[in-house]
C-alpha positions in Angstrom: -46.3 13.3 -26.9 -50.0 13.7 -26.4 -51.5 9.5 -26.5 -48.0 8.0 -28.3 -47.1 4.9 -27.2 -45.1 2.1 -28.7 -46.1 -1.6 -27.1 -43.9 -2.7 -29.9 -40.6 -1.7 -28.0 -41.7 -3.1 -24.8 -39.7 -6.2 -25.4 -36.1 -7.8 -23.5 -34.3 -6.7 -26.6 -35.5 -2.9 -26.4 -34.8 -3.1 -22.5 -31.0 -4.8 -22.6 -30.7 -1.9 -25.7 -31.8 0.9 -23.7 -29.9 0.3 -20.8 -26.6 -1.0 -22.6 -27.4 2.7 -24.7 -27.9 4.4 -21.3 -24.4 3.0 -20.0 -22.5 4.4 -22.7 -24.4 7.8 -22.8 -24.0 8.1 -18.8 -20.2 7.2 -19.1 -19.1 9.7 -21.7 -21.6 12.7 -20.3 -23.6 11.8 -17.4 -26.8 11.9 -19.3 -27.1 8.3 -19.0 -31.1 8.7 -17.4 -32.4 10.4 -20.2 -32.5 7.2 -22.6 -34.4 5.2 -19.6 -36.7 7.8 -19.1 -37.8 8.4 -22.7 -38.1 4.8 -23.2 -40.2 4.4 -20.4 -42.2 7.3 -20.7 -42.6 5.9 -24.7 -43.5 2.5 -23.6 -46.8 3.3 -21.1 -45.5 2.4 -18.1 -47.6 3.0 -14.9 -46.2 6.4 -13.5 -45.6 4.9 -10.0 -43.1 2.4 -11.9 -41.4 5.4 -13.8 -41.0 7.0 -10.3 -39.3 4.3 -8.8 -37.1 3.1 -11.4 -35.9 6.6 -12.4 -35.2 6.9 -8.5 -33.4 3.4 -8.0 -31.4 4.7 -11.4 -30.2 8.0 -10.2 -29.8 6.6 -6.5 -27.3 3.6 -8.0 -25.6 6.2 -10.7 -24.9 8.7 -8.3 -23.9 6.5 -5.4 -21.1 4.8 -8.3 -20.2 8.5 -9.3 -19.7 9.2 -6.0 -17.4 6.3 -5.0 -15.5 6.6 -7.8 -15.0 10.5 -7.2 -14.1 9.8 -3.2 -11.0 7.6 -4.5 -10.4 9.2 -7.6 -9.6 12.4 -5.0 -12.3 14.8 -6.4 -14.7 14.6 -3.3 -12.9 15.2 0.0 -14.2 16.0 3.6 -15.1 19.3 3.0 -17.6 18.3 0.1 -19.1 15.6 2.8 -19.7 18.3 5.3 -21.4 20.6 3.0 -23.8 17.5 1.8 -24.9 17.0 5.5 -26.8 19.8 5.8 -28.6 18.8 2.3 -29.3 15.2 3.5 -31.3 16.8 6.3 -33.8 18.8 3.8 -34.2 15.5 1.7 -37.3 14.5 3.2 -38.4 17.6 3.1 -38.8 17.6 -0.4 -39.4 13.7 -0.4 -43.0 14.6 1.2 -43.8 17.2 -0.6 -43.2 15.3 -3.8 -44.7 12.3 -3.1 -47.6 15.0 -1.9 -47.8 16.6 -5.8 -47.5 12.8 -7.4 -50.5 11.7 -5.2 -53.0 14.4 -6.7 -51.0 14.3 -9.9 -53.1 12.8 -13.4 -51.4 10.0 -15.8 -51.3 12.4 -18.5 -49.7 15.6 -16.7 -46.8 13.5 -15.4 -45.8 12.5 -18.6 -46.0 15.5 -19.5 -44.1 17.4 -17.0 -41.6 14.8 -17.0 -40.8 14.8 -20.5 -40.6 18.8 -20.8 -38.0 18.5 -17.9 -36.0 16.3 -20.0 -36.2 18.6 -22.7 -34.7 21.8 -20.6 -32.1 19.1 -18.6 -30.9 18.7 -22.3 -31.0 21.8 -23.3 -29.2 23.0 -20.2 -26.1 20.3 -20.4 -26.0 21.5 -24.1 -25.2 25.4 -22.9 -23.1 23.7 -20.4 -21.2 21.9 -22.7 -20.8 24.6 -25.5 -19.8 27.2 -22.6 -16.8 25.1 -21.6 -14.9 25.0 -24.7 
């Protein structure tokens, strides 16, 4: 990962690709940031733009799942009241993110951000294989 980057891919086509790819892996598994991420880790982004489109991603995913989970029956009161506590620590961890990313270099964000891709896969794998 150390200095790759593909200008090549950063193109409509490779975009409408990725995220068309990203909707199909993030309706059968739930995975469907990974794709985005990698493409735009790949593609040299700024890291301020990687940061705010992997958190307008996961905000709109999870704010569909969620919907869909509330009327589907899976998510009842109970689950809302337990979240409420949670919403309060959010900008807790907001600050001291945005904090870490402040003093943070190009390189190590990349870095750190693809090697937590790498054990978020790994962990859904265990995940998956312990289910069946």
């Amino acid at each position: 990962m150390k200095g790759y980057s593909n200008q090549k891919i950063n193109n409509n086509y490779a975009k409408i690709s990725t995220g068309f790819i990203a909707g199909t892996i993030n309706g059968f598994s739930l995975l469907g940031g990974m794709p985005v991420a990698l493409f735009l880790l790949v593609t040299r982004i700024q890291p301020a733009i990687i940061r705010g489109s992997l958190a307008a991603l996961f905000f709109l995913t999870d704010t569909y799942a969620f919907i869909l989970s509330f009327f589907g029956g899976i998510v009842d009161i109970t689950t809302i009241y337990r979240t409420l506590p949670l919403i309060v620590i959010l900008p807790i961890g907001v600050f001291v993110g945005d904090k870490f990313f402040i003093k943070s270099k190009e390189e190590t964000y990349r870095k750190v951000v693809f090697y937590f891709l790498i054990f978020i896969s790994i962990f859904g794998i265990f995940r998956a294989v312990s289910n069946f």
